[in-house]
Phi, psi and omega in degrees: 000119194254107187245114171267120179272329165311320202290305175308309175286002181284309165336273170304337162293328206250347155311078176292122184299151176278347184278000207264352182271319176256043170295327198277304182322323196267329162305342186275298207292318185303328183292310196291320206281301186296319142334344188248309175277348148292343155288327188283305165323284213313322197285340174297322204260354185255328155320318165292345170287291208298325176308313185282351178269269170356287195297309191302321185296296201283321175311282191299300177066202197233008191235024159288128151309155184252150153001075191253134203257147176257178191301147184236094161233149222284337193249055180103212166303133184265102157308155163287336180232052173257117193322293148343280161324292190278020148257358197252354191293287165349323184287000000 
């Protein structure tokens, strides 16, 4: 099958579409439509922040314990006769 594609878009070029004289008006009223219903969207997304700030507060609450982090030794377990230690005994 033998496609000359310059002939075609020439083809296609040379059609004029009938949608194409309101094209500017209906990208404009749509751009006006989205705009309008994303304002609306924001009171949504501030109602889901403040909510989540809510659940988070009542989650956590005031009878959570706090954190406690434990020693951090590099080699495992800190031995009772680990050398460090037993000079440090004297003191």
């Amino acid at each position: 099958m033998d496609l000359d594609f310059d002939t075609a878009l020439r083809r296609v070029a040379d059609q004029d579409h009938p949608g194409l004289d309101s094209i500017d008006a209906t990208v404009f009223e749509r751009v006006r439509v989205n705009r309008t219903s994303a304002r609306t969207g924001i009171g949504a997304v501030a109602l889901a922040a403040v909510g989540a700030i809510v659940l988070g507060t009542m989650t956590a609450g005031p009878t959570a314990s706090p954190a406690s982090a434990a020693p951090i030794d590099p080699f495992g377990v800190a031995g009772s006769f680990a050398p460090s230690t037993l000079l440090l005994a004297d003191r």
